[in-house]
N, C-alpha and C positions, 0 to 999 in steps of 0.2 A: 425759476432759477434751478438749477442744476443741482444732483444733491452731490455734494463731496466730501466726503469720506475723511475722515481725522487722520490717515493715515499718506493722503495725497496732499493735503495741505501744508502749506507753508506757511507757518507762523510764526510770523516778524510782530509782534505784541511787544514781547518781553521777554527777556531770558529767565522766566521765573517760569515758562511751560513746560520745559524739558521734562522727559521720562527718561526713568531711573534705566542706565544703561545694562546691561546682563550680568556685566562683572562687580556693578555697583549690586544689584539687588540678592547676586548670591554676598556677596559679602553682608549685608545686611539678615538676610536669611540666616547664615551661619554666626551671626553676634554674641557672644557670652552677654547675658542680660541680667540683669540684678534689680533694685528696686531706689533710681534717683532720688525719692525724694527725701530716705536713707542716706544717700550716698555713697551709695553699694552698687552701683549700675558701672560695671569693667569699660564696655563700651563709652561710657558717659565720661567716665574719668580719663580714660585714654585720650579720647578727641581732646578734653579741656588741656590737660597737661601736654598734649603735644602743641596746640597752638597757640598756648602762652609761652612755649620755651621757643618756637618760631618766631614770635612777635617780639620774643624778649620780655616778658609779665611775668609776675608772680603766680599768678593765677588766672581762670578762666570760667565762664558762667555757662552752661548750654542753655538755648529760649525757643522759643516753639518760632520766633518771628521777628524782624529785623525792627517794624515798631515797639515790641516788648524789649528788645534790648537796648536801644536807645531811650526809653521809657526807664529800665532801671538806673542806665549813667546818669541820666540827670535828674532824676531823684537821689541818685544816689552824692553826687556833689551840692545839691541843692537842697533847703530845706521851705518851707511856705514860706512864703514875702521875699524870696531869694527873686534874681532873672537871671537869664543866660541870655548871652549875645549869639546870634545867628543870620545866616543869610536868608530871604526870603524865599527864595527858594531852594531853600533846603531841604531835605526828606523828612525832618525832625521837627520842623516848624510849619512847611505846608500841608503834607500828605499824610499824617499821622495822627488827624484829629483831631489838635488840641489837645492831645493828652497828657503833657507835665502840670500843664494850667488846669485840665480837668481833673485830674486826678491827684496832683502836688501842687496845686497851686504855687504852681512856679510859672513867675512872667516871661516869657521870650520879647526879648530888644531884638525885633529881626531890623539887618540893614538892606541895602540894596547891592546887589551884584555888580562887579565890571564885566566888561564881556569875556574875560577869559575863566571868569566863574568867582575869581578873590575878589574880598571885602577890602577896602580901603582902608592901611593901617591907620589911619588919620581918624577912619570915622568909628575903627572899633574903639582906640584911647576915646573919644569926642564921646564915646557910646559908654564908657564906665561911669559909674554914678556916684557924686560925694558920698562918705560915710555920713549920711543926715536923715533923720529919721522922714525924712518927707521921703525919700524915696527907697525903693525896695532897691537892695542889694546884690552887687553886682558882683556872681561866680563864677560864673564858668565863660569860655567861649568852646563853640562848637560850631567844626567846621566838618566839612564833606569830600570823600576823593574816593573816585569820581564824583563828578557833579554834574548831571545830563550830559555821561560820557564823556568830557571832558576833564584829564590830567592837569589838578593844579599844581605848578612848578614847586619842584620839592625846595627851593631855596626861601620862597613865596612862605612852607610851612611854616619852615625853620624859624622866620623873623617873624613872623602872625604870632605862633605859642609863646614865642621868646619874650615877645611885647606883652603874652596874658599873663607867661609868670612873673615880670617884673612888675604887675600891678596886682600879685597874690590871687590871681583866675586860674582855677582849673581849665584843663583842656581836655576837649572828650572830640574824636573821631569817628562821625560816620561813614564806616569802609564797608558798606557794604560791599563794595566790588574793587576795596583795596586793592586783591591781586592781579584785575585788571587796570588796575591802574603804576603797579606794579611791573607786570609786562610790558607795557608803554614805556616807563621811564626805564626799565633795563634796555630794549632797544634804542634807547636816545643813549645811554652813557656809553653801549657796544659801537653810538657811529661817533661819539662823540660830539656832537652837534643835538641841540634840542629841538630843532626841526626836523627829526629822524623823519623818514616817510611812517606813517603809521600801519603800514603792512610788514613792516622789517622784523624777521624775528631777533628776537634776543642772542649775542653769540658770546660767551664766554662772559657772561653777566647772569649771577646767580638771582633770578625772581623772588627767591624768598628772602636773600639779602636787604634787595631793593622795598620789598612789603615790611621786612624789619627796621630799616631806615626810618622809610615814613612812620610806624608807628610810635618812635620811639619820640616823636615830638610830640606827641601826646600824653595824658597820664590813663586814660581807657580809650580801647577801640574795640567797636564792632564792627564786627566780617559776619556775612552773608554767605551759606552753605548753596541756599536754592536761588542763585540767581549767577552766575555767570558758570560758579563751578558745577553745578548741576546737579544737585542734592535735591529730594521729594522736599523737604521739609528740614528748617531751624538757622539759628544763627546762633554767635557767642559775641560775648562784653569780655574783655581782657582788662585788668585792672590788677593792682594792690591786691595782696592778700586782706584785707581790712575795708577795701571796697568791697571786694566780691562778697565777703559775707554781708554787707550794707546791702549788694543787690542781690542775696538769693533770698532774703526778706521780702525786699517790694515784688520781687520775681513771685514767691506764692501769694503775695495780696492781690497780684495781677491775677491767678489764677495759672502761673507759667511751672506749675511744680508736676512734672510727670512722672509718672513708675516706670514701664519698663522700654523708656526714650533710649536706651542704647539701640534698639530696631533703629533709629533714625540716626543717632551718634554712627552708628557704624558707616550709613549714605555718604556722612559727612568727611569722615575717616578715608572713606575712598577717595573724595573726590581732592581733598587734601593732597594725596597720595599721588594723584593719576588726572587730575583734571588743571592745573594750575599750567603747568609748561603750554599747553592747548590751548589756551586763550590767544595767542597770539593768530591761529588759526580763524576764532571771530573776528579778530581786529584784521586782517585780512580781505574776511568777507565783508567787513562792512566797507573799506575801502572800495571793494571790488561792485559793491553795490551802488555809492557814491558815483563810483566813474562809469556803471550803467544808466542813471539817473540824468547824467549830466550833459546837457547843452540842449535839455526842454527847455523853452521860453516863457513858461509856467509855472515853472517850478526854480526857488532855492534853494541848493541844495549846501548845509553846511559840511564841509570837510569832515569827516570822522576822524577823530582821536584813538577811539577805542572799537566798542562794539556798537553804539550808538549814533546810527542817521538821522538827523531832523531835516525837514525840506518843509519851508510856506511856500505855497500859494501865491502870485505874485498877480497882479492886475485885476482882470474879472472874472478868474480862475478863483479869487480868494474865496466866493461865494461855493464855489462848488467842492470844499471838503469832505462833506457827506457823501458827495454823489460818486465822488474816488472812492473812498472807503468801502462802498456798497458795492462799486465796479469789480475792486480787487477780489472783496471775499464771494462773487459770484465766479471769481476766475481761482475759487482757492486760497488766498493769499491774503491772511489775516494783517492788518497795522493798526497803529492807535491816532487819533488826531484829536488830543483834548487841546492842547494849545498850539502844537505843529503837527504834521504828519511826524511819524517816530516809529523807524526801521529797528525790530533789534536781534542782532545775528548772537548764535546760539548752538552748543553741541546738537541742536537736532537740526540744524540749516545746514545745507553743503554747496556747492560754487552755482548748482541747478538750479535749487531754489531760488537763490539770491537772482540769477538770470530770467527766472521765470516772473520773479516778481516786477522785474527793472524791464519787463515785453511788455507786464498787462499794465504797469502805469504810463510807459511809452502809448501803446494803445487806446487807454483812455481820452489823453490828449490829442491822439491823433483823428479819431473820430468825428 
């Protein structure tokens, strides 16, 4: 196989690979740094208080990791013999190890997904549990936006939270990639129609309006630094002034309490700043990738929402996932296929990339 060079390839993994852009790592280089775990760290406090008065919070946590941060909301609404309601496939429930239950023993009630990502309000009420001591008690719901790049309809939020607090449920948001999900629905209210094309930028529709929207159905939300805005490293919990001091507890039990994290605060800071308008340019490319993909007879390719492509396998092709994935990255072009094939466009993908990728899976099949 061909050796290629980390700087020639194309890798559609995940928006979590990105390198820190020039204007991100001097800003980071140049941070006033102090000692967090004080709470003396400029840069530390700066990021938290700008992106709770963005979200509309009180307050705001920095975490080294987007599991550590949803690790301390639901510890922090939850105490042992508590459960939370969640989707099965959710970030918080599948890919995160088990860690409210290993660590808080706190039970997750995961439900099943529709296909446009929401839990059925029928079966989250069906899913609260009497007050009776036979069963562990029912706090929180927690849902996801995005959810394997799919935009759940913000009307969808509104009545899901609305239903938790009328049964005294906290509501916790995993947003990792909020402000792509964000950019999406600002492009859907700029056309007016919620079948906006998914390539349309946003036009006279403030994105961070629309990221304040959706959080505000919540009572904490995590957002995600190093995955679409392109940050090395970190995330934040936004909560209560009386949460967050709940979560910078579990946050040092975790092991999440660092010194001089304003170096990373400041990544974060930038990309806040200067990375957020720009997503609309993934969701573009992954469009653009989609409709390179498309009219192989081997491939599904789902529609993109945001920055996320999945494509199965379809007939006698399904057996040969491996052998794509082997194909691509001898031609470069890194993808993930744990349960689908999964494209994900990214400030270090540009329209060649995305092209060159949508040759060598063309090629494979054509072979």
């Amino acid at each position: 196989m061909a050796d290629i060079s980390t700087q020639s390839r194309v890798d559609l993994r995940s928006d979590t690979v990105t390198r820190p852009t020039d204007a991100m790592r001097a800003a980071m280089f140049a941070a006033p740094l102090g000692d967090d775990v004080f709470g003396d760290d400029p840069s530390v406090n700066a990021l938290q208080e700008k992106l709770a008065a963005l979200l509309g919070f009180e307050a705001a946590l920095f975490v080294p990791s987007g599991t550590q941060s949803n690790l301390c909301a639901v510890l922090s609404h939850c105490q042992r013999g508590d459960e939370y309601i969640v989707g099965q496939m959710a970030h918080c429930y599948r890919w995160e190890g088990g860690g409210a239950a290993v660590f808080g023993s706190v039970q997750p009630q995961p439900l099943a997904h529709q296909a446009d990502g929401t839990l059925l309000l029928a079966d989250i009420e069906a899913a609260i549990k009497p007050d009776d001591p036979h069963f562990a008690r029912t706090r929180l719901l927690a849902l996801e936006n995005t959810l394997g790049g799919r935009v759940i309809p913000f009307d969808y939020l509104h009545e899901a939270t609305q239903l938790a607090a009328r049964h005294g449920l906290a509501r916790h948001l995993d947003g990792a990639r909020l402000f792509n999900a964000a950019v999406a629905q600002a492009a859907q209210v700029a056309a007016g129609r919620p079948e906006a094309h998914p390539d349309a930028h946003p036009k006279r529709v403030d994105v961070v309006s629309e990221a304040r929207r959706i959080a505000q159905c919540f009572d904490t939300v995590s957002v995600c630094f190093s995955k679409g805005l392109g940050a090395p490293v970190g995330s934040a919990l936004c909560g209560s002034r009386e949460l967050i001091e709940r979560a910078r507890r579990i946050r040092k039990k975790a092991g999440g309490g660092m010194r001089q994290a304003g170096l990373l605060a400041a990544g974060a800071l930038h990309a806040l700043d200067h990375h957020v308008e720009r997503l609309a340019d993934d969701h573009a490319l992954a469009h653009r990738l989609a409709k390179g993909l498309a009219g192989i007879a081997q491939l599904a390719v789902e529609p993109p929402q945001t920055n996320i492509v999945f494509a199965d396998l379809v007939g006698p092709a399904r057996e040969r996932s491996d052998a794509l994935l082997a194909h691509l990255a001898a031609r470069g072009v890194l993808a993930t296929g744990l349960y689908s094939l999964r494209f994900v466009t990214h400030l270090d993908v540009d329209a060649a990339g995305v092209d060159r990728a949508a040759a060598a899976v063309r090629e494979f099949f054509e072979a």
